[in-house]
C-alpha positions in Angstrom: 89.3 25.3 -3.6 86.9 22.6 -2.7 87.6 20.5 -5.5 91.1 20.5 -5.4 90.4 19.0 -1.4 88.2 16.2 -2.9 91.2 15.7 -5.3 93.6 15.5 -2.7 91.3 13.3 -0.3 91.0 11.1 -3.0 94.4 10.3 -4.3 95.8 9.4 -0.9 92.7 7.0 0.0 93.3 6.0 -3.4 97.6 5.7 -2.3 95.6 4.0 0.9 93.8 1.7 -0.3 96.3 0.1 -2.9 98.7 0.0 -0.4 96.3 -2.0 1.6 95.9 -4.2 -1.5 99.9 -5.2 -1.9 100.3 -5.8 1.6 97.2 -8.5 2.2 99.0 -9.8 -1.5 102.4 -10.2 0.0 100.7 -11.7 3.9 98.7 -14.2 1.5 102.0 -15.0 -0.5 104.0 -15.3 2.7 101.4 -17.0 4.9 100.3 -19.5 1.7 103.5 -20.0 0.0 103.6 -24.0 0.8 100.5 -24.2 -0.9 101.5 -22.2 -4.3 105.5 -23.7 -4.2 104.5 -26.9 -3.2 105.6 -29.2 -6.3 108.6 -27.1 -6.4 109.8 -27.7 -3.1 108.8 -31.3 -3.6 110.7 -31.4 -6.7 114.2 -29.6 -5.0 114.0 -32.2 -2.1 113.4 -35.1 -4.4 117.3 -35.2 -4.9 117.9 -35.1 -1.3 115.1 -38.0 -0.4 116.7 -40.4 -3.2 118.0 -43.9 -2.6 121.4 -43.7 -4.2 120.9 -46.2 -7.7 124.0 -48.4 -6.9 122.2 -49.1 -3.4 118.6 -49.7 -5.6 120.1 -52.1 -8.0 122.1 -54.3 -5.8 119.4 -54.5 -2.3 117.0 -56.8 -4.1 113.9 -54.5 -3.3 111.8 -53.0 -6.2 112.8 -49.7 -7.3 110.7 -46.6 -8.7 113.2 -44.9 -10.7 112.1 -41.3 -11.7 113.8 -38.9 -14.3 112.7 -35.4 -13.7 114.2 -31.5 -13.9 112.8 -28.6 -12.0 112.1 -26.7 -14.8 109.5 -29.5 -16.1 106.0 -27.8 -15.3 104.9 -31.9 -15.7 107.0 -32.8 -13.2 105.8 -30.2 -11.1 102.4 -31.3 -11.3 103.1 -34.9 -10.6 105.4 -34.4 -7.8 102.4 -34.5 -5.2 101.3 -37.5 -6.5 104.8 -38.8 -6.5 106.0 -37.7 -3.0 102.6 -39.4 -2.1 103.7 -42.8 -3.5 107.2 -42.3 -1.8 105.2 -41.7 1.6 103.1 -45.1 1.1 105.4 -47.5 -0.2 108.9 -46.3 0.7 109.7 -49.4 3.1 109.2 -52.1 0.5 110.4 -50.0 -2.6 113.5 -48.1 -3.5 112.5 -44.7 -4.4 115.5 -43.1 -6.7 114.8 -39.8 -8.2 117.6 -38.3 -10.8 118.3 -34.6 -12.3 118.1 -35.1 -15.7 120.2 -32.0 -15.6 123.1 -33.4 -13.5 126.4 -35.1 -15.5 126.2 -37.4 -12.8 123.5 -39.1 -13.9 124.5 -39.2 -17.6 124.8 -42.9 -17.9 121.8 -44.2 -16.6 119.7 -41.1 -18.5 121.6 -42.9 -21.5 120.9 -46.5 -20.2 116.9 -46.1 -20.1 116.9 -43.9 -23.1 115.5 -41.1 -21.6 114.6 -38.5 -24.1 111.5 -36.7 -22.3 110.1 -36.0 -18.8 109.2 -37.4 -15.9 110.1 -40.3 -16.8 109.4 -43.3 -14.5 110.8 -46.9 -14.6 109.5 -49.4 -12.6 111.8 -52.5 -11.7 111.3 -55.8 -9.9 113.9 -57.0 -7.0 115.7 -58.7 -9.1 115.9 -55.4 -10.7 114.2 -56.5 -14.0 112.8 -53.6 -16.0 108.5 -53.9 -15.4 106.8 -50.8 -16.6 107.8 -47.4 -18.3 106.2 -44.4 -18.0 106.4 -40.9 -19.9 104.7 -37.5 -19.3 102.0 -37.5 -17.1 100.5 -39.9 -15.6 97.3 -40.9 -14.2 97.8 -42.3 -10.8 95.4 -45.7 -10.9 97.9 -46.6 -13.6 100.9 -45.9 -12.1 99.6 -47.3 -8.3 98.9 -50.7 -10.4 102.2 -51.2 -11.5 103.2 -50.4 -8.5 101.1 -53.5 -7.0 102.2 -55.7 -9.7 105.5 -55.6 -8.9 104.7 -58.5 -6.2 103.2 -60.5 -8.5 105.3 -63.7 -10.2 104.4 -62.7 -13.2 105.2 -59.1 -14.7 104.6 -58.3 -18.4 106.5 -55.5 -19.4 104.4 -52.1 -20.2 105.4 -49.1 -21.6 102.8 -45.9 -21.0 104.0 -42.5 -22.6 101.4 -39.6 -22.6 101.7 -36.7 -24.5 101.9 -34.2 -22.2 105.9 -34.7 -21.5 108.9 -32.0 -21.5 111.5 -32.8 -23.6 114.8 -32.6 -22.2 116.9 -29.6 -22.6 120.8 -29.6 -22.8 122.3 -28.3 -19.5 124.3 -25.4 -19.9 126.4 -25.9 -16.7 128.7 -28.5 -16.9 129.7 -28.6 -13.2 128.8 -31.4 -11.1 129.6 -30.0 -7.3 127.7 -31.0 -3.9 124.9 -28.4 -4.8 124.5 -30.1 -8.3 122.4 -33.0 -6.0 119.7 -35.1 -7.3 
């Protein structure tokens, strides 16, 4: 009789105690969840923060061009580093992010030859091609192209890391106002 009261006391402070453990997991997850969806979030509003590319092209300021997806764990990683750039430089340069997995932006993915992610172009404001950049990237590179752009002279440079995501056909052929980026 005892033992089967020791048994009984401890499955439910066993019960107890792991449903203490879920809830402080699902508080952490609510309370934290900026923190572990950040580059997510960052790569969902990217769409929504874009200079439209017709504006870009034609208002004779630089332009950071980025190809990206929200599947693209790369692009994940780099979109605090990238929304950082935005923040810093956004009133002297254009800052055009595109879907790789919206139709819309079929002819410019095309155009640049995009054929893995992110993929960043830099142009100047005359909206000459500067510096390309594939996969990930470290950001003393990419900050120094940045800075070159206001220099006279700009040789062209083309940086493509390994550690890319090739682009994957899009399965949903619809373009509609949720479609963005």
């Amino acid at each position: 009789m005892q033992s089967e009261s020791r048994e009984q006391i401890l499955k439910t402070n066993l019960k107890t105690i792991l449903i203490l453990i879920i809830s402080i997991v699902i508080i952490s997850l609510f309370l934290f969840r900026n923190l572990f969806f950040k580059s997510t979030y960052l790569l969902k509003s990217f769409g929504e923060l874009s200079v439209d590319p017709e504006i870009a092209f034609t208002n004779n300021k630089p332009t950071f061009l980025e190809f990206y997806a929200e599947w693209c764990e790369v692009c994940k990683e780099m979109a605090p580093k990238v929304s950082a750039f935005k923040d810093e430089y956004e009133k002297d340069i254009n800052f055009v992010f595109l879907n790789v997995d919206n139709k819309k932006w079929g002819n410019y993915i095309q155009k640049f030859a995009v054929n893995g992610i992110p993929q960043v172009n830099l142009f100047d404001e005359k909206g000459n091609l500067i510096s390309t950049f594939i996969g990930k990237q470290d950001e003393i590179k990419i900050r120094k192209s940045i800075n070159n752009l206001k220099k006279e002279e700009k040789p062209y440079e083309e940086i493509i890391n390994s550690e890319f995501s090739i682009i994957q056909e899009n399965k949903n052929n619809e373009v509609n106002p949720r479609s963005h980026g």
